[in-house]
N, C-alpha and C positions, 0 to 999 in steps of 0.2 A: 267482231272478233279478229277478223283480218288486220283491222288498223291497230290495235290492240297487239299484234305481233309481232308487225315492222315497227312500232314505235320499241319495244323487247329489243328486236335485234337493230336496232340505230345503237342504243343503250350498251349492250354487248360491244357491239365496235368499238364504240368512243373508248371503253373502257379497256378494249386490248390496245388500241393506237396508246391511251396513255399511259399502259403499263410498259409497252416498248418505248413509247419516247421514256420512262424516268429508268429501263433499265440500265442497269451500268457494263460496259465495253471498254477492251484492253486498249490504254494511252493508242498503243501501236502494234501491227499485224506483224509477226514475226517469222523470219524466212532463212532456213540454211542448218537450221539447230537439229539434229537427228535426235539427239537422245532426250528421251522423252520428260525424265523427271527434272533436266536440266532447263528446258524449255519450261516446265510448269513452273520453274523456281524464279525465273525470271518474269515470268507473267504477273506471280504475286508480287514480285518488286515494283512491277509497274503501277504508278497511280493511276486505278481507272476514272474512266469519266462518265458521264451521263449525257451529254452531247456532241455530235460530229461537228468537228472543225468550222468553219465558217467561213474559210480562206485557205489561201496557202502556206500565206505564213503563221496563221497560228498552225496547219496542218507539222508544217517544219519544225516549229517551237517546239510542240509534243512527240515529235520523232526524235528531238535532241535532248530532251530531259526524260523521255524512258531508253537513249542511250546513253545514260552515266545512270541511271538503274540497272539497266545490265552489263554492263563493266564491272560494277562493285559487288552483283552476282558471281560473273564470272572469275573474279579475282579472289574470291569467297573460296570456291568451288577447285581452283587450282587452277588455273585456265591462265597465265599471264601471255601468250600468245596472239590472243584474237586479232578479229577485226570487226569494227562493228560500224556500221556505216547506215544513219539515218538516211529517210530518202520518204520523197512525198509521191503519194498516184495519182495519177491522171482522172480520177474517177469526179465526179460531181457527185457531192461535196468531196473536195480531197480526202484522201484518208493518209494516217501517219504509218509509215514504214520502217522496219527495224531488220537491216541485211545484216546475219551475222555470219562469223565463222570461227567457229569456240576452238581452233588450231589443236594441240596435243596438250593433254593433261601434264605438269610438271609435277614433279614427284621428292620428297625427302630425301635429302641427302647429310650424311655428318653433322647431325643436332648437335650442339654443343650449351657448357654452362661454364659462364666465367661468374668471380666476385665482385661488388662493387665494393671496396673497402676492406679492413679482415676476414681473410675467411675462414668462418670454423673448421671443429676438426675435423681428422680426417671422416671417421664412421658417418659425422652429418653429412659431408662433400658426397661421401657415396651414395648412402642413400638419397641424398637430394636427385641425384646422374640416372639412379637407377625409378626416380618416379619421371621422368620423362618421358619414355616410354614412346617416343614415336622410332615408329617402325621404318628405315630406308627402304625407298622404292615404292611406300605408299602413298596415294594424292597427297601434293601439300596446300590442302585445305587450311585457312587460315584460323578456322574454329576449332580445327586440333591442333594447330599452333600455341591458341590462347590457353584452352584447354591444357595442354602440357607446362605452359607457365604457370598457369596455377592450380598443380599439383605440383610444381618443384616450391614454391610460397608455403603452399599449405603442410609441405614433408618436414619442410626447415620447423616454421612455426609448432609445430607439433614436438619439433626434438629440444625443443626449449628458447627459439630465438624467437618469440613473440611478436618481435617488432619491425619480423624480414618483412621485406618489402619488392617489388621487380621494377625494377630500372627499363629507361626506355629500350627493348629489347632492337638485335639488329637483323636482318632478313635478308639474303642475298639471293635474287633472284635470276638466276643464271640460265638466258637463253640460248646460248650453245649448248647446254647439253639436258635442258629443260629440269633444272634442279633447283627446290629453295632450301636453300643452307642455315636457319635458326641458331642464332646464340644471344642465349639468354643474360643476361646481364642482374643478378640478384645479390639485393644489399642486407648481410641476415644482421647486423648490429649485434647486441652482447647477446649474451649467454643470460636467460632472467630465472632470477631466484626469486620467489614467493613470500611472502609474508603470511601470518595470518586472515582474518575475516573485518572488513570494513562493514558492519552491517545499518543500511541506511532504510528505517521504516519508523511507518505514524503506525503501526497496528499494534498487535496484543502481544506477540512473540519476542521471547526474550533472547537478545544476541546473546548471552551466552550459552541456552542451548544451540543454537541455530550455529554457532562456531564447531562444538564440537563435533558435527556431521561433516567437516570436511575432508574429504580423502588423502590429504597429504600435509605434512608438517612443516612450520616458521624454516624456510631456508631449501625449501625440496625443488628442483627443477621444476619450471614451470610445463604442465603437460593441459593442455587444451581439453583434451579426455578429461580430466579432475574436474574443470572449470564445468563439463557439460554433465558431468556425473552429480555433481553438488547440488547442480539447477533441478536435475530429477528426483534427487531425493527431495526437496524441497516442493514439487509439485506435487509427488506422487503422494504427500500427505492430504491433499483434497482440501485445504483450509485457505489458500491463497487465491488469488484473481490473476495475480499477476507475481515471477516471477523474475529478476534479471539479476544475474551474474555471471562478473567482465573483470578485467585484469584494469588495473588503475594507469591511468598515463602515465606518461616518462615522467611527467614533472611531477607526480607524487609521490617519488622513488625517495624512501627511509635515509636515514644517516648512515643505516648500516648496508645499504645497497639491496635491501629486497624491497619488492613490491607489494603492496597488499592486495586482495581482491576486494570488490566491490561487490556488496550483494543489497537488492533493490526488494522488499516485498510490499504486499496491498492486498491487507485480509478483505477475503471475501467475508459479506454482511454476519451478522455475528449471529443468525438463527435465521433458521429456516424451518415451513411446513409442507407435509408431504402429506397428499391423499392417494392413496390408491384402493383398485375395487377390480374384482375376480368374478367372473361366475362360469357353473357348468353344471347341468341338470343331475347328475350323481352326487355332486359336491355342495354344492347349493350356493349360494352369494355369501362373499368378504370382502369385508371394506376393511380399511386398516390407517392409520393416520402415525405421520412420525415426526416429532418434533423435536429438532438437532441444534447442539450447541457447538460452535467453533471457539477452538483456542480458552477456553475458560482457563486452562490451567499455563499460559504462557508457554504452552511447547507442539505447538498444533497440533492437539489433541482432539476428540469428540467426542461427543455428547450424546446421545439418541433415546429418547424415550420412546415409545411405542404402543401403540391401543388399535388391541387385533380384534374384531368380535368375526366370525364366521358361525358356518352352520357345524364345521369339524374340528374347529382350531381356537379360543376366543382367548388372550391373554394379554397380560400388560407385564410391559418388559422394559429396560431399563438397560443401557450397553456404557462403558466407557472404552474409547481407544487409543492405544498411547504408541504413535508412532514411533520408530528408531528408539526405541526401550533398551536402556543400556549399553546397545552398539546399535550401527547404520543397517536398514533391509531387518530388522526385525520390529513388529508389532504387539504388544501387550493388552489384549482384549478382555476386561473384564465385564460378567453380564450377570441380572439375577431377575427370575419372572416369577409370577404365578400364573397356573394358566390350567384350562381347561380342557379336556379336547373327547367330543362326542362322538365316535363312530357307532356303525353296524358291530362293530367284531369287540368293543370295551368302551367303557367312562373314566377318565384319569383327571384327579382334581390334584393341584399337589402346586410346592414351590422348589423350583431353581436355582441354585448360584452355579456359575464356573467359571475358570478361565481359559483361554487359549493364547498362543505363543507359537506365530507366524513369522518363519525366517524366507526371506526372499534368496534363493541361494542363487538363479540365474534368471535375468528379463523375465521366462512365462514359465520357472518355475520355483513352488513355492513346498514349505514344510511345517506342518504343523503340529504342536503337541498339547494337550490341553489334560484337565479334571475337572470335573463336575460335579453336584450333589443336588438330589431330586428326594425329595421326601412328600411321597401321595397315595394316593387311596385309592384302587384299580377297580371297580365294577366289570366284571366277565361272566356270556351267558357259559356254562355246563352243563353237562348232562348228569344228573343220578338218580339210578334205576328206573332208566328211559324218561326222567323228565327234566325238561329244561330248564335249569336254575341259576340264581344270579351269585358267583362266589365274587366276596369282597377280600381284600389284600390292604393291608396300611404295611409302607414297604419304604426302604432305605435304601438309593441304590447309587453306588459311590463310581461314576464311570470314569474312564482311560480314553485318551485319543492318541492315534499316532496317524498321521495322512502324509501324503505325499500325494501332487498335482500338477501337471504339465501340461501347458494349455499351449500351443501353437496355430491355434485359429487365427485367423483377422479381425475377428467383432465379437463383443462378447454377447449380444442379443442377437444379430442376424449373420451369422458365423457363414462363408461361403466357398473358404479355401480351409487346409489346415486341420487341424487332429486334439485331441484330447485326451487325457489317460486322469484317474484318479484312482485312489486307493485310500483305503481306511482301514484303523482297526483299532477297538473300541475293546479293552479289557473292563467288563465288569463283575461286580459283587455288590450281591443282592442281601437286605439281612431284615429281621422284621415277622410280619406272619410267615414268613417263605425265607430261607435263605440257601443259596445258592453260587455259584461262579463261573459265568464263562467267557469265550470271545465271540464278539459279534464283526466279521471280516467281508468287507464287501469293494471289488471292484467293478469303475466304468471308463469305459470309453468309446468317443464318436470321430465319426470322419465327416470329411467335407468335399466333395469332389465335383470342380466346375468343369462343365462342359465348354465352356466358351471365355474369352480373357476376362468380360467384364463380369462372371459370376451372375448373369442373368437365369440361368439354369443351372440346378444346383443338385447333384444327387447325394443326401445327409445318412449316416448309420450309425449305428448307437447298439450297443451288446452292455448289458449288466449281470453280474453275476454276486450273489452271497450266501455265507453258511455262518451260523452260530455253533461253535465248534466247545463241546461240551456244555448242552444244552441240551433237557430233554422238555418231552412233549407229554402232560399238559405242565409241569412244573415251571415252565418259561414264561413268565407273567405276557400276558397278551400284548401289554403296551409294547414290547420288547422285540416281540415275533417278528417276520418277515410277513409283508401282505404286496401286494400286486392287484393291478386295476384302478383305474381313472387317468385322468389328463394330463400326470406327470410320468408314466407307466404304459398302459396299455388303453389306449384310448377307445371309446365302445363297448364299456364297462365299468359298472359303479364302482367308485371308490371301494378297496381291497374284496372284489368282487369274486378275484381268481383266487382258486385256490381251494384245501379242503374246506368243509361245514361241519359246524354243528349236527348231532347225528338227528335226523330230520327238521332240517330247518333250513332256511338260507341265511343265516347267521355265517360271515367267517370265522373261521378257526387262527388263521396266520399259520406260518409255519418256520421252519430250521432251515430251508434252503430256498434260494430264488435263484432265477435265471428271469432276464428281460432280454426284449432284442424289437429295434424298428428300421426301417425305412422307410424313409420318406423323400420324392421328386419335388423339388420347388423353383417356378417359374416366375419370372416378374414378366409382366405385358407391360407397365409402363415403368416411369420412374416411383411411381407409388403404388401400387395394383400389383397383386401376386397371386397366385395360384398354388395348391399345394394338393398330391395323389400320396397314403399312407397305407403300411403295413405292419402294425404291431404286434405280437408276443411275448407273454408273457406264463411263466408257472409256479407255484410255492409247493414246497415240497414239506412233509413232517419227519424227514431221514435224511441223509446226507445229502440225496438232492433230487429234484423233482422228477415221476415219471412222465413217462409220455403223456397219460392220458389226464394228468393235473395242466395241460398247459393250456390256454387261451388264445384265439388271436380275433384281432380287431379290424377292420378296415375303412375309411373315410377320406373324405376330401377337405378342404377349407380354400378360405380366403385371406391374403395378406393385404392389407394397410401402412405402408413406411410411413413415418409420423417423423424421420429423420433422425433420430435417433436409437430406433427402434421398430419393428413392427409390432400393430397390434395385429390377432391373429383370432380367429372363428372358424373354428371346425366343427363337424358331424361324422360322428361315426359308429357302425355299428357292428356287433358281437357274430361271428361266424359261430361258435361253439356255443351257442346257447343253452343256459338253464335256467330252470324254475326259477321265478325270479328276477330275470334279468331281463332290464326293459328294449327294445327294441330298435334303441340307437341312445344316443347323448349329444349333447352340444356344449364345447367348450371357447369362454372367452375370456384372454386371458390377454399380456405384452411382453413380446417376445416371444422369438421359436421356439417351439415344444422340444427341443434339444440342440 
């Protein structure tokens, strides 16, 4: 056993000697440098090594080339002053020496901007003056020297001289009174006017749609914004691989002096399939499969058919999407299903057409209006003369959309900064065994608030509120009511769980008003690993809006999985307000954050 543990620690040893010998150690030992993050900037400049010197004169060699490493630090950093004086030690094996003295910081002085060639007019001259931006008397750091030339490049380019360019600029470094003097020397060439759309592609899409999304017309100032504005409308339809458009070279400059743009696409494969699958012991298993067509119709459009079976939801569905429909940022959605859907609280067989008509009015917010038609056959239990019965409905019901949505999140599956708001309101009329008219008016919205920059800890909240506003109770067909409980809701309670019943039964009723509300703490331990502590509530009300003692609340933990595009997400949770009927927790598995 003894020999068995010196041969361990011989082993050990070798194994730190060789991790010291292949460590790596700065070129040269540095001496004189006070300020700390100065010192650490030149360290990084230095190439380290993994062997000591051998000699003196290699010792020397490596004291002189990590001093023009920190020269070009120093001269970086503002420093035109120094002194920096290699020098070798006395030590066995020599070691390399680096004496400096970083003298006084030199500082901005009178930034200037001359033209090389015509210079535009006056409005561009200014505003070019006024992106420069360096402050006198601040370090003259050579990386906000550069930096200030190209923001005066990029001001020009933008006001229409596409083809400015910065000439070798000149620096006057003045050690009498420690000042670097910058003038910029910028050559901005003409004035460029625009032509139409060069559109260059082997795919499905037809340039003359793809022309008329552009934001500005044959002869309009060229503005860089347009060029990068075009490119997004053109991805933001989801049909492309790749998207490029660029202002055309000089030399392909028209007869008549405008430019054309050049636009580059590369459809993505012309179909794709999609499997996805749900489960949560309220809710039960969905699998669901979507098979999508691109660009069928030359204007990158989409295609989506859909086959849903679940245990609450089972339908086949059918979507068409028609980006930029008649102008730019709007969407033309038309869809028609039939479909099934089994709860606790109704059975609804029936078929779907409608459309919606989605305007992008700014980045993350959108507006939507739509109409629908549903024509089906409602199975609801009721009560008559204390006994439980199934009333059937064959019903006609012609709905209204008007939304409004503004999303200022970061992600739209694992959201970690950032806010939410939505809003709906659905005018219908009901006609048939039952006829009827009302509005069903529902808002939400959630927050995001990280604890820390990288959004490793994340505390999320979420409030919902709705009322069907001339609607009464039971005459509100059931498919239609408000219901609350399960994994998109209140989690630690079956599906539409909360809420009044059936009068002896645990049958839901649904009801005329809702109120939701959660929080949720979510922690990532690693870059893939998370953690997640919840508190849900929830209540449906059959009056304007719920009492106290209609509300629910839930509580559970889970687990996150980033998949990198998403988290998948497993939770358990269970019912504080328990009743007859309700099972003693649940588990949901689903992709993506529960809100």
């Amino acid at each position: 056993m003894v020999r068995k543990r010196f041969a361990l620690g011989v082993t050990v040893a070798a194994l730190v000697a060789v991790g010291h010998a292949n460590a790596e150690e700065p070129a040269a030992t540095i001496t004189g440098v006070d300020d700390r993050s100065l010192r650490e900037a030149i360290q990084r400049a230095m190439t380290p090594t993994k062997t000591a010197p051998r000699s003196r004169s290699e010792a020397r060699h490596r004291a002189r080339e990590a001093g023009d490493d920190a020269v070009a630090v120093l001269r970086a950093e503002g420093y035109y002053a120094y002194v920096v004086e290699p020098d070798v030690s006395e030590d066995n094996p020599p070691r390399a020496l680096l004496k400096i003295t970083p003298g006084p910081i030199f500082v901005i002085a009178d930034p200037r901007l001359t033209w090389d060639g015509a210079e535009p007019d006056e409005g561009v001259v200014k505003q070019a003056e006024g992106a420069i931006k360096l402050t006198p008397g601040a370090p003259g750091r050579a990386v906000d020297v550069l930096a200030a030339e190209g923001r005066v490049v990029a001001q020009v380019q933008k006001l229409g001289y596409a083809d400015a360019v910065a000439e070798p600029r000149e620096v006057i470094v003045d050690h009498a009174d420690h000042t670097v003097r910058p003038t910029f020397r910028i050559s901005a060439g003409d004035l460029i006017h625009v032509d139409g759309l060069e559109v260059v592609t082997q795919g499905r899409s037809n340039p003359e749609w793809v022309r008329h999304l552009a934001p500005w017309k044959s002869g309009d100032v060229y503005e860089p914004d347009d060029i990068a504005e075009l490119e997004r409308r053109l991805r933001d339809t989801g049909v492309y691989d790749t998207v490029s458009v660029s202002l055309a070279p000089k030399d392909k400059v028209l007869s008549n002096g405008l430019r054309p743009i050049i636009v580059t696409l590369a459809d993505r494969p012309a179909r794709t399939l999609e499997l996805g699958a749900g489960y949560s012991t309220s809710e039960g298993t969905g699998v669901d499969a979507r098979w999508i067509r691109y660009n069928v119709f030359h204007r990158a459009d989409t295609t989506t058919l859909t086959a849903r079976l679940a245990k609450l939801d089972s339908r086949l569905e059918a979507e068409l999407a028609l980006p930029h429909w008649r102008r730019s940022q709007q969407t033309l959605k038309l869809n028609g299903a039939v479909f099934r859907n089994d709860t606790d609280a109704y059975r609804e067989t029936g078929a779907h057409i409608g459309a919606d008509l989605t305007r992008r009015l700014r980045p993350t917010i959108y507006r939507t209006y739509g109409l629908s038609l549903d024509l089906s056959q409602i199975d609801s239990p009721t009560t008559v003369n204390g006994a439980t019965v199934t009333d059937r409905q064959n019903l006609a019901t012609f709905t209204g959309l008007a939304a409004f949505a503004w999303d200022r999140s970061d992600n739209v599956l694992d959201p970690t900064r950032g806010w939410r708001v939505e809003v709906r309101g659905e005018p219908t009329a009901i006609t048939g065994d039952s006829t009827m008219a009302f509005l069903k008016a529902q808002v939400q919205g959630s927050a995001y608030l990280p604890f820390d920059k990288g959004g490793r800890t994340v505390l999320a909240t979420r409030l919902k509120a709705g009322q069907i506003l001339g609607g009464t109770m039971p005459e509100t067909p059931a498919s239609k009511r408000f219901y609350s409980g399960g994994g998109g809701s209140v989690r630690g309670y079956a599906y539409q769980a909360i809420g009044p019943r059936i009068d002896n039964t645990t049958t839901p009723q649904g009801g005329l008003s809702l109120l939701e509300s959660s929080v949720e703490l979510r922690h990532k331990f690693t870059e893939r690993w998370g953690a997640v502590a919840f508190v849900d509530a929830g209540a449906v009300g059959v009056n304007q809006w719920p009492k106290g003692d209609d509300f629910g609340v839930g509580v559970g933990v889970g687990v996150r999985y980033d998949l990198g595009f998403g988290p998948i997400r497993a939770d358990i949770a269970m019912p504080l307000s328990r009743r007859d009927g309700d099972p003693a927790f649940q588990i949901y598995l689903s992709i993506g954050q529960s809100f």
